[in-house]
Each structure stands twice: as C-alpha cells, then as structure tokens.
C-alpha positions as a LaTeX table, in Angstrom:
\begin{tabular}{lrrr}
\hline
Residue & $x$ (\AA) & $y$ (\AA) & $z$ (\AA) \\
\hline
Unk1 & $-49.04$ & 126.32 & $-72.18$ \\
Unk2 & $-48.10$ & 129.54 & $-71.19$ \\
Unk3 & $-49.91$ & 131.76 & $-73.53$ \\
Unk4 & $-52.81$ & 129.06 & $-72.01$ \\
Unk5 & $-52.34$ & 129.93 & $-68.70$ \\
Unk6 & $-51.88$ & 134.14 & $-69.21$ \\
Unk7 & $-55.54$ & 133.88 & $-71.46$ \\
Unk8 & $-57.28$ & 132.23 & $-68.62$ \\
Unk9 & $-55.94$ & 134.80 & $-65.93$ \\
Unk10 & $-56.78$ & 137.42 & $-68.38$ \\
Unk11 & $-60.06$ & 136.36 & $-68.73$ \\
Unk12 & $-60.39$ & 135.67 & $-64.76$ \\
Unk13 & $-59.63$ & 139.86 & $-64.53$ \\
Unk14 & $-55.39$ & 139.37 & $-63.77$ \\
Unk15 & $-53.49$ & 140.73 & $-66.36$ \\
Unk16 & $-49.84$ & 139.05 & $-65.62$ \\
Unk17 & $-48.30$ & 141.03 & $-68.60$ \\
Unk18 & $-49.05$ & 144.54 & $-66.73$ \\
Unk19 & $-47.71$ & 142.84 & $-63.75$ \\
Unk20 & $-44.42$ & 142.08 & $-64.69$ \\
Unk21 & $-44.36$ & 145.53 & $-66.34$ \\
Unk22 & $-44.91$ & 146.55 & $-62.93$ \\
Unk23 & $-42.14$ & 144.59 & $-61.47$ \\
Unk24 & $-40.05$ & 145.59 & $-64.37$ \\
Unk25 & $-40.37$ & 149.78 & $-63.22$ \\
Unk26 & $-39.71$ & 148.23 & $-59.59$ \\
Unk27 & $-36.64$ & 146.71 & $-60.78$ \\
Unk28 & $-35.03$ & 149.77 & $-62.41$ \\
Unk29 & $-35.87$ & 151.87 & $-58.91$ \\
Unk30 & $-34.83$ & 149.32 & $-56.50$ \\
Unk31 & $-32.50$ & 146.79 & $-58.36$ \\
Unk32 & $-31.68$ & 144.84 & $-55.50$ \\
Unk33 & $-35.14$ & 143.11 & $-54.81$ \\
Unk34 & $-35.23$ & 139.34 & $-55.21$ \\
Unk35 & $-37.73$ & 136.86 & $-56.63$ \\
Unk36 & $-39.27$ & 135.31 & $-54.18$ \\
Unk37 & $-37.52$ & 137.01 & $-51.55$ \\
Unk38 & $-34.90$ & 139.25 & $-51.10$ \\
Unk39 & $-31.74$ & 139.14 & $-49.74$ \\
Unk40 & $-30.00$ & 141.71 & $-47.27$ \\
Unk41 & $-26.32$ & 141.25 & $-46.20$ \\
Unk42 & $-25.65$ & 141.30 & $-42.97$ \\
Unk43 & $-21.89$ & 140.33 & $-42.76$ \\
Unk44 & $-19.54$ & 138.69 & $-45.30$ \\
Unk45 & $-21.24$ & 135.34 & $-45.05$ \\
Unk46 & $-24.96$ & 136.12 & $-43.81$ \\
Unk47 & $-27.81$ & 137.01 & $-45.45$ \\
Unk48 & $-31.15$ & 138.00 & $-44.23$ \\
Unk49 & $-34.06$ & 136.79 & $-46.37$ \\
Unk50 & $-37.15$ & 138.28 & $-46.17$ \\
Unk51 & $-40.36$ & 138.08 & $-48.01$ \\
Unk52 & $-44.12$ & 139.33 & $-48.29$ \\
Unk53 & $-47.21$ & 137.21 & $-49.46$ \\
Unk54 & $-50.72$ & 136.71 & $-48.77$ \\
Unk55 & $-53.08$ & 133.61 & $-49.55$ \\
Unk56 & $-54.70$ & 135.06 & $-52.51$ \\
Unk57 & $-58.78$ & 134.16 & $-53.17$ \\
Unk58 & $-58.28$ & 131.26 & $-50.37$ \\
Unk59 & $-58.78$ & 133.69 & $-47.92$ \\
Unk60 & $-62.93$ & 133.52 & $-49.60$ \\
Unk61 & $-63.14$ & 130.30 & $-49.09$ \\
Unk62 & $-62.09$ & 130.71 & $-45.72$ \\
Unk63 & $-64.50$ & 133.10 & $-45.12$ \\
Unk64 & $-67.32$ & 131.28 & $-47.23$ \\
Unk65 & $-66.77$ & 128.59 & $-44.90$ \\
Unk66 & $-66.04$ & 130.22 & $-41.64$ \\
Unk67 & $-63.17$ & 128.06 & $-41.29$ \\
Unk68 & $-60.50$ & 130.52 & $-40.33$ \\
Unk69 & $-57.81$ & 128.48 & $-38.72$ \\
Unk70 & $-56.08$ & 126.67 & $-41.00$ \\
Unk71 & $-55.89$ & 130.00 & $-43.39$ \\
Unk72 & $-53.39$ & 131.29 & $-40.91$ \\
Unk73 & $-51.24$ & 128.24 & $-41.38$ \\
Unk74 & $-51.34$ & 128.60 & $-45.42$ \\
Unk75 & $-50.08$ & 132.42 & $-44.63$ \\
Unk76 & $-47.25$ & 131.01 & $-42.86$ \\
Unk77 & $-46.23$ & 128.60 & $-45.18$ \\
Unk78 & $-46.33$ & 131.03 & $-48.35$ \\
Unk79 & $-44.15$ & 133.65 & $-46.71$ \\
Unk80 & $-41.77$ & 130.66 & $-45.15$ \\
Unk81 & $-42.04$ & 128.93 & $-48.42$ \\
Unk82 & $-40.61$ & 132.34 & $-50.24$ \\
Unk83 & $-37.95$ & 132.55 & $-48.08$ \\
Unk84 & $-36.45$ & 129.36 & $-47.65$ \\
Unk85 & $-36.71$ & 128.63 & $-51.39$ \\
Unk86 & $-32.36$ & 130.32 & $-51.36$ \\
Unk87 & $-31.73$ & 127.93 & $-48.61$ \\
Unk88 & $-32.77$ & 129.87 & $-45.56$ \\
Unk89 & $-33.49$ & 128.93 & $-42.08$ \\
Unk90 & $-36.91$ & 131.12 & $-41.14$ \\
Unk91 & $-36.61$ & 132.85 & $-37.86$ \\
Unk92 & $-39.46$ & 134.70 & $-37.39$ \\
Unk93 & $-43.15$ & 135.63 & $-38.87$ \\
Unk94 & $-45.09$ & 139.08 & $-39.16$ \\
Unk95 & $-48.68$ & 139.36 & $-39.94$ \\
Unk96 & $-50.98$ & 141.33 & $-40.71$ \\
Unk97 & $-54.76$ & 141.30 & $-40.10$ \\
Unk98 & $-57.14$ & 143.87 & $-41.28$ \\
Unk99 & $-61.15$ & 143.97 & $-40.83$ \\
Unk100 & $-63.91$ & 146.25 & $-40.59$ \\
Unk101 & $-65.39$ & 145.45 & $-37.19$ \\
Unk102 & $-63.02$ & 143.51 & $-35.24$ \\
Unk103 & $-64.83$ & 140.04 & $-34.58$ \\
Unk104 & $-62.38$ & 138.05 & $-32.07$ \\
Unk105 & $-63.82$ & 134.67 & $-32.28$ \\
Unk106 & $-62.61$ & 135.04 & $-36.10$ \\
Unk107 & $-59.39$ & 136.97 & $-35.42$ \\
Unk108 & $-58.42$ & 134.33 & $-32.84$ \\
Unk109 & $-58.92$ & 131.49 & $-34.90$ \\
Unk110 & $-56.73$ & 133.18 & $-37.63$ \\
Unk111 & $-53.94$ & 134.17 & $-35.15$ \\
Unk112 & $-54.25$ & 130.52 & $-33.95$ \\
Unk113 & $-53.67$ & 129.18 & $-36.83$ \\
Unk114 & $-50.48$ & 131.71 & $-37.88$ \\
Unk115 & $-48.76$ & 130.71 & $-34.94$ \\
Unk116 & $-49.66$ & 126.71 & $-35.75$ \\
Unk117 & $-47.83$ & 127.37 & $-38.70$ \\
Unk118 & $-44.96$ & 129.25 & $-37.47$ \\
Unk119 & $-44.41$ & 126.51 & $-34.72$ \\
Unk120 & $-44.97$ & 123.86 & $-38.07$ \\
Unk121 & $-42.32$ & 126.19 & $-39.81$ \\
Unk122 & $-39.87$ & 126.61 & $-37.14$ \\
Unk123 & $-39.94$ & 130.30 & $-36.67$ \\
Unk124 & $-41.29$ & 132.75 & $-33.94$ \\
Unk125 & $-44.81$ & 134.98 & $-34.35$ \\
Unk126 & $-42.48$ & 138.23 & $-33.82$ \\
Unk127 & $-45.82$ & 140.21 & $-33.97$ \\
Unk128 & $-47.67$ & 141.78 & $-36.73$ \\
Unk129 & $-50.97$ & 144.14 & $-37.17$ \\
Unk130 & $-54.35$ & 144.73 & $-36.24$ \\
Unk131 & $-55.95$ & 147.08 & $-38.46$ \\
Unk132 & $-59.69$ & 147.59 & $-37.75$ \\
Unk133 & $-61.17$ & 150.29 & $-40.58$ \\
Unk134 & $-65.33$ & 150.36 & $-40.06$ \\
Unk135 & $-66.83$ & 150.81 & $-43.50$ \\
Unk136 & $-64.03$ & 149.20 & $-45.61$ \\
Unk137 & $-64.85$ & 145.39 & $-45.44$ \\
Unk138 & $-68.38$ & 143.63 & $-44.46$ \\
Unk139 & $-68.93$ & 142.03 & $-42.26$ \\
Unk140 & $-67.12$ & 139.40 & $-41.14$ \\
Unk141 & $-64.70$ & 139.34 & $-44.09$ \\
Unk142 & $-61.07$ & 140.41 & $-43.23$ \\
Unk143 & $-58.08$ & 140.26 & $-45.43$ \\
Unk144 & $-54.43$ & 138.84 & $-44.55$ \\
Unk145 & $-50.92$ & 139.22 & $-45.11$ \\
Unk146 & $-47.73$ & 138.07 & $-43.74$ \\
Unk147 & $-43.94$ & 138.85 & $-43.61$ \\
Unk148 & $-41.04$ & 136.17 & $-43.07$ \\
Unk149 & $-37.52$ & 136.86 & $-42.24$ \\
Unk150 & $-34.85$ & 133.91 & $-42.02$ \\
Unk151 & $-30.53$ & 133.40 & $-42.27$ \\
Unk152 & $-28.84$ & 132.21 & $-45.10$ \\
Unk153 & $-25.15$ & 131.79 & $-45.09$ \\
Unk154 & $-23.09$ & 132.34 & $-48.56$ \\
Unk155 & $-21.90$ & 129.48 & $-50.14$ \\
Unk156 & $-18.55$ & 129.93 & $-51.82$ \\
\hline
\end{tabular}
C-alpha cells in the first residue's frame, strides 16, 4: 500500500522519497525538530508546541469556487491539529496571507474564517501577515499558511 501510495504522488509531480531526504539533512542540522510539531522547554514541566502547515491544493478549490471562508477554518485546524496531536492545549494562531493585488472582500472572508476556527479551536488570532507582491500571483488567487503555538505539561 505504501509503495501504492508513493507511485501515485510520484506520478501526481510529489516525490515523498526526496522529501524525507530533505527532512533527513534538516534533522542532522537541527536535531531537535519534532514531527508534527516541535517541542520547546520552557521550565521543568512545560513545553511549548509549535507547528507550521498550510491547506495544500484545497486552497484551489477555494479559489475555483470563490468560497474563501471556510479555507481559513481548515488552516486553523491543520496547524491546531499538529500541535495538539503530544497532548497540547493551543493558545494562540499566526497566519499568513500572501496575494498579488490585495482584494479585501477575499482577504476578509479568509481572515473570517481563521479566526472561526481559532474561536472553534480554542486559541487566540495573535496576528499574522499580509504580504501583497504585484506580479507574483493572478488575480485573485492568494496562497495561505498558518503557525500554532500551545502548552503541554511533561508527564512523568
């Protein structure tokens, strides 16, 4: 099954092999990142749990639908999802929002929709980014990525 499922991404244009090459020369630079988050001490029995993601080729069918809102919720609950996968409470959610020509009947519906899902999630929008780079996306396509942090305590 999994040779199955590496042929069809490889076909698709995603070589997972080269990507966990990849994440193997990450490892052997910075050997403390985590799986699907990592973990930061802050004391002897808290951690800090933090994690990246974005939707993947959802965010298309977002756009291919002009249904923006609920993709900020899905952004929300991949990062969360990440980080409360070691037993973490989230706390608070990041994002990031980049487009070519800033359209802010889109951009509001997104934003909308992240802080849906952070209320859904239990954690605060802390902020994020607006990045707005004419030339670089058409129009009215935008791309998306968030940034969760929570607390986990250590369990003996």
């Amino acid at each position: 099954m999994k040779n199955l499922r590496n042929l069809c991404y490889k076909k698709s244009g995603v070589d997972i092999d080269k990507a966990n090459k990849l994440v193997d020369w990450i490892k052997k630079r910075a050997p403390k990142i985590g799986g699907f988050s990592g973990l930061f001490p802050i004391d002897k029995k808290k951690f800090i749990s933090a994690g990246c993601d974005g939707v993947g080729t959802k965010l298309k069918i977002a756009q291919i639908l002009n249904k923006h809102d609920t993709i900020g919720i899905d952004l929300v609950a991949m990062n969360v999802n990440d980080v409360i996968c070691c037993g973490a409470k989230p706390l608070f959610f990041l994002d990031y929002f980049a487009c070519g020509k800033l359209d802010l009947k889109i951009a509001r519906s997104v934003i909308s929709g992240i802080k849906k899902g952070c209320e859904l999630a239990g954690c605060e929008l802390l902020g994020g980014e607006t990045a707005e780079m004419p030339g670089f996306y058409r129009k009215k396509e935008y791309d998306l990525a968030g940034f969760a942090v929570g607390i986990v305590e250590k369990k003996n």
